[in-house]
N, C-alpha and C positions, 0 to 999 in steps of 0.2 A: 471659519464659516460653517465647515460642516458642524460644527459643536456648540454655536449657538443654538441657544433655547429656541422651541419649536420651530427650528431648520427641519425641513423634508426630512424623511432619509432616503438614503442614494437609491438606484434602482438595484435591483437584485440580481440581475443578469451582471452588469457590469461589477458589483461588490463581488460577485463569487466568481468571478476571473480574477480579480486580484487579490480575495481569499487566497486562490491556489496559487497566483505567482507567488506572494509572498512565503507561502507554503511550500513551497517546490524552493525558495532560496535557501529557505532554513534547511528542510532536509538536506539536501545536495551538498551546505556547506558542510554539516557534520557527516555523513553518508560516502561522501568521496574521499574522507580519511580516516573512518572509525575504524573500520577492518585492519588497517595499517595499525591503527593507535594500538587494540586489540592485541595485534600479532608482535607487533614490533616494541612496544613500549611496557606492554602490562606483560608479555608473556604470553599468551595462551597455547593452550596446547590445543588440537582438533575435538577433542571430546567438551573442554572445556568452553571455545567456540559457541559450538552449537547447545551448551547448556543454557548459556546466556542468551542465545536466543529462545529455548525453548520455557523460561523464566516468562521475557515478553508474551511467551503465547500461552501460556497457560492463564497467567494474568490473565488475558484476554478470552479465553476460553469462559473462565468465572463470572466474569464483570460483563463481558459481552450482550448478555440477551437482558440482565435489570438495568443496564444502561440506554438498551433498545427501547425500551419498557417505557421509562421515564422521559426519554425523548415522543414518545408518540401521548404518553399524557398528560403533562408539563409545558416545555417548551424546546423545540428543537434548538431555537438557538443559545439557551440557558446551557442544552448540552453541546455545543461547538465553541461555547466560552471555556469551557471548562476545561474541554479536551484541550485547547492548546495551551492552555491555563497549566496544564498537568504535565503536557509532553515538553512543554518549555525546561519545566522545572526537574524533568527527569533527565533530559541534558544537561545541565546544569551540576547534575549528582553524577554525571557520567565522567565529563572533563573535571570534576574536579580533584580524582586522585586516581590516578592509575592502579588501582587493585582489582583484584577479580571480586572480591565480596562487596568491593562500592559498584562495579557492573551489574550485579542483581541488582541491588536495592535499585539502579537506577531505571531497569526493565519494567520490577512491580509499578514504578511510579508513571514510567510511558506505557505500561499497557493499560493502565488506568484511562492516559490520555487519548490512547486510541482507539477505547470502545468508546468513548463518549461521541468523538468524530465520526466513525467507520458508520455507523447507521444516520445519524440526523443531521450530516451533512449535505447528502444527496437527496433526502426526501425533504430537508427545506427547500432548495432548490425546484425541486420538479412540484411543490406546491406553489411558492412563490410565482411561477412562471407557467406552470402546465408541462403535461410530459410529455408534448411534438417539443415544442422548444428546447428544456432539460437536454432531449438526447443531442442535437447539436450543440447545446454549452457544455456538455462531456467532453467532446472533441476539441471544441475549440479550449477549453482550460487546459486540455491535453498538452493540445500544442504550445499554448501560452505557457503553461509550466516547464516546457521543454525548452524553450528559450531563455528564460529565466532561468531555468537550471542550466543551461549552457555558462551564460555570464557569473552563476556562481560557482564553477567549477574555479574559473580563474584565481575568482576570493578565497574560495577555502583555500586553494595549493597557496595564496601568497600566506595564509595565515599561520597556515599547515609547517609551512618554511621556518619561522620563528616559533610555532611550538603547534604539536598537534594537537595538545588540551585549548588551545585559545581557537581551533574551526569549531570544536563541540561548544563551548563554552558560546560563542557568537551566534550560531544555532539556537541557542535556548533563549537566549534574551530578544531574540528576534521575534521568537511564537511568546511571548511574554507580551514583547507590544504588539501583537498582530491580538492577542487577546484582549488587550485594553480600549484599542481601537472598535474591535467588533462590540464592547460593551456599550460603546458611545452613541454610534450609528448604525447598527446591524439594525434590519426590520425585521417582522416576523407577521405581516399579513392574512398569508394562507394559510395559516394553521390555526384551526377553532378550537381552545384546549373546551373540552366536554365538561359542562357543570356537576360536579362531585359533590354528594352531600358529606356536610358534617363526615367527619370519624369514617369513611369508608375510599379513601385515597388507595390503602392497600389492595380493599376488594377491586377498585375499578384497574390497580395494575393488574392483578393476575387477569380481570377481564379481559384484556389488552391483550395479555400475554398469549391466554389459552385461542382468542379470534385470531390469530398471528398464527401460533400452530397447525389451528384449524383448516387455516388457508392453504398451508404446505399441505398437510395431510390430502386437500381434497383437490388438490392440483397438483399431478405426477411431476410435470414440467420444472414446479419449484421442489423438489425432491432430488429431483436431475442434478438440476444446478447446483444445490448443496452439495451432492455428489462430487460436481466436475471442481467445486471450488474445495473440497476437504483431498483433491487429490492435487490441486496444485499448493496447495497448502505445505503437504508430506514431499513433496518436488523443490518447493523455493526455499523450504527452511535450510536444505543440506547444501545445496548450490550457492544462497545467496552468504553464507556463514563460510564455507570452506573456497569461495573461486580464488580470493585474493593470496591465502596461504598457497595454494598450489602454484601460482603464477611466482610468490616468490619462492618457492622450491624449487620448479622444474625447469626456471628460463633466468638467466642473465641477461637483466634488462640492460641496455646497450646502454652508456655513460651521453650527461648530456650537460658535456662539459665542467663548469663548478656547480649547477646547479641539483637540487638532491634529489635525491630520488621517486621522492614524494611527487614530484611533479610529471611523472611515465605513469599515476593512478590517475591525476588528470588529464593527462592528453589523452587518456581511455575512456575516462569519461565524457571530454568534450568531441571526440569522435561518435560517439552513439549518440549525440545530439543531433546532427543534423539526418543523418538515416531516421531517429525516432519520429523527427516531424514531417518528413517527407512520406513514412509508410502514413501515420496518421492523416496528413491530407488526402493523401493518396485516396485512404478509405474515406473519406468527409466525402468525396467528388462522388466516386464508384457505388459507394454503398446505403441502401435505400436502409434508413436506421429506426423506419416506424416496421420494417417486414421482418418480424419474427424470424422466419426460415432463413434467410440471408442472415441475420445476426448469428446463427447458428452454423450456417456453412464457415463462411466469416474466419470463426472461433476454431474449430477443425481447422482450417489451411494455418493460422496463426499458430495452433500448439504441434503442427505436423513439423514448421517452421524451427520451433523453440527445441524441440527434438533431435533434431540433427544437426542445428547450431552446438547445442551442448556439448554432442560428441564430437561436433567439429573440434570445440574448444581442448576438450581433456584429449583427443586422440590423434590430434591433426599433428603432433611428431613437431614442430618447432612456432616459434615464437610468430612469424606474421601468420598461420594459419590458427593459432591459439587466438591468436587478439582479432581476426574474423570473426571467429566463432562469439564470442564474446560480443563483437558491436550488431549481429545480427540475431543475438540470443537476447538485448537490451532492447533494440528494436521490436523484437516479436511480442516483449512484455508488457510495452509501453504502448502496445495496439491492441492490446489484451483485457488492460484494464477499463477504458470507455466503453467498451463491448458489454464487459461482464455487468456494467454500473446501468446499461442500457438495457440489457440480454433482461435480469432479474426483475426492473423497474418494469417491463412490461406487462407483467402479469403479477402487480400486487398493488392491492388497494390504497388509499392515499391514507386511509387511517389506523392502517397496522405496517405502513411502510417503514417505520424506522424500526418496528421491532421484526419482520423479516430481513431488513440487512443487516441487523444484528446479530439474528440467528444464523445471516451466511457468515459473516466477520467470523461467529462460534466454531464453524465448522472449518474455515480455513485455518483457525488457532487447532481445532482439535488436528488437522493435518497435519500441520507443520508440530505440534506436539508427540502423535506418533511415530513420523518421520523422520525428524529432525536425531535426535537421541540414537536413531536405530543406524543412519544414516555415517553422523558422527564417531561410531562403536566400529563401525564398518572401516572404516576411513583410520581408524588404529590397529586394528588387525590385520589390512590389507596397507591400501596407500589412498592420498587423498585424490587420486586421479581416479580411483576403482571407485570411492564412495561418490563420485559429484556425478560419473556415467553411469554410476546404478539409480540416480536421483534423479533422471534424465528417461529413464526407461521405466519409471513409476509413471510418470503420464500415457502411457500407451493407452493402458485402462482408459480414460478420459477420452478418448478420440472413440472409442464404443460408445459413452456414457451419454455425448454430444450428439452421433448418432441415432441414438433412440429419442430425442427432443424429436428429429425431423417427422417421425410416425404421428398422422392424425390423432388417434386416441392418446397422443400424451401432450397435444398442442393445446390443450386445455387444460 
């Protein structure tokens, strides 16, 4: 029905909640055994780890702000076909042979797919709809994704079970049809691509470009932000690459039964599911998400939070206080991200919007690019418990950074 000829298309609101469930299934299902695949299946050593990640982000460094570009003067949704179009198939190249030089190639090709996402996802959205509404479908996809990533945590462990190349591989064919679909019935309303003459497509992107700059440059606030987001960048690269190594280093995960092991990384993950949606409503109810200043405090108590979870995690001396740290270090992330997607959206224009989140996507890749590497180096010299709580106390900066938002002269 939806794919009959001149059928509606659906509304927007409810297609980009299940954009992100289905989004949140994919990831979760490759995401709650890759690290394991990683460690336990290809090998890797910790420097190695985090190279592969730092592959994904430099990709994205590159690609991040002409991909911005082209979503704000093209079409946003042309660029959210593509992205999962790209991230599908970089799964794909991930599960399908366990070596480390198929783990690059398969990063270049998702971080292709995630500059394309990471900007003209959100600013279709909060055009389609307006940005009062946008910042409650934040939340609410939050939480919807949260759920849906609950129920595929189950999936991947059952798949994980029989092999862990077949969660990665199920992953990629997911954003494959979730691409195909969006091709059929995605709208694209609010967004007026600007009539370009003849032969000057290139001049109107650097146009694009340079007004997108301009914006940063002449609002301190989105400078900040940059800021707060190239230091969690340099923070999640070393944490989110080394938590799982150290968990099977430092703790004998307790036998559960015949069942393998694989399945003690899910009940980790489906434990942070329901704390993630409960802080999440929590802040839905509490939190006024049109008031600048509050999104800002907010963000402070949330990385004050993520802070001392971390060291809970590497320094709390045994296994239930590691795995606290952990579902309250998952929790503080996951109430982090709507913030930041609301925080930035408030102060930038609807026509240089996908290439401002572009240029944050830039700056979180260039974090986690410097980060990640120096992080990982760290974590060979010392231990992988010294590198993930010095990655932990890289955010301190950030809680200053957030701070100077709340001063009049930078609220503009």
């Amino acid at each position: 029905m939806l794919l009959r000829r001149g059928a509606p298309k659906p509304d927007a609101y409810k297609l980009y909640l299940l954009m992100m469930a289905l989004q949140a299934v994919a990831l979760t299902t490759v995401f709650t055994v890759n690290l394991v695949y990683h460690v336990v299946q290809v090998g890797l050593n910790p420097l190695q780890l985090v190279l592969v990640g730092t592959t994904l982000e430099l990709t994205a460094l590159l690609l991040e702000i002409p991909t911005g570009v082209v979503a704000d003067v093209y079409s946003r949704r042309l660029s959210i076909i593509l992205g999962f179009l790209l991230l599908g198939c970089g799964f794909l190249v991930e599960g399908a042979l366990p070596y480390f030089e198929t783990l690059l190639l398969a990063q270049l090709i998702m971080g292709a797919g995630y500059t394309f996402l990471s900007g003209a996802t959100s600013a279709w959205i909060v055009d389609e709809i307006g940005q009062e509404r946008a910042a409650a479908a934040f939340l609410r996809a939050s939480q919807l994704a949260q759920v849906a990533s609950f129920f595929a945590i189950f999936l991947s462990v059952a798949l994980a079970s029989h092999s862990l190349q077949s969660a990665i591989l199920f992953g990629g064919v997911l954003l494959l049809a979730l691409a195909a679909l969006l091709a059929l019935i995605m709208p694209e309303a609010g967004f007026q691509r600007q009539p370009v003459a003849a032969g000057s497509s290139v001049s109107e992107l650097f146009s694009t470009l340079r007004a997108g700059i301009a914006l940063i440059r002449a609002r301190r606030i989105l400078a900040l932000i940059l800021l707060v987001t190239a230091i969690h960048g340099a923070f999640s690269e070393g944490y989110d690459r080394l938590w799982t190594a150290l968990l099977l280093e430092q703790f004998t995960l307790p036998p559960l039964g015949e069942l393998d092991e694989i399945v003690w990384f899910g009940i980790i993950s489906a434990v942070s599911m329901p704390l993630s949606l409960a802080a999440t409503e929590l802040l839905r109810r509490r939190l006024d998400l049109s008031d600048s200043r509050q999104v800002s405090l907010a963000l402070m108590g949330v990385y004050s939070l993520m802070i001392g979870s971390v060291l809970l995690f590497t320094l709390g001396g045994s296994l239930p206080l590691a795995l606290l740290g952990l579902w309250l270090t998952n929790a503080a992330r996951s109430v982090r991200n709507p913030l930041m997607e609301t925080w930035i959206n408030q102060h930038t224009e609807s026509d240089v919007r996908a290439t401002v989140l572009s240029v944050q996507g830039g700056a979180d890749a260039f974090g986690q690019i410097a980060g990640g590497p120096a992080v990982g180096a760290f974590g060979l010299l010392t231990t992988v418990r010294a590198a993930i709580s010095a990655s932990a106390l890289m955010l301190l900066p950030l809680l200053l950074a957030i701070r100077q938002t709340l001063s009049p002269q930078n609220s503009e």
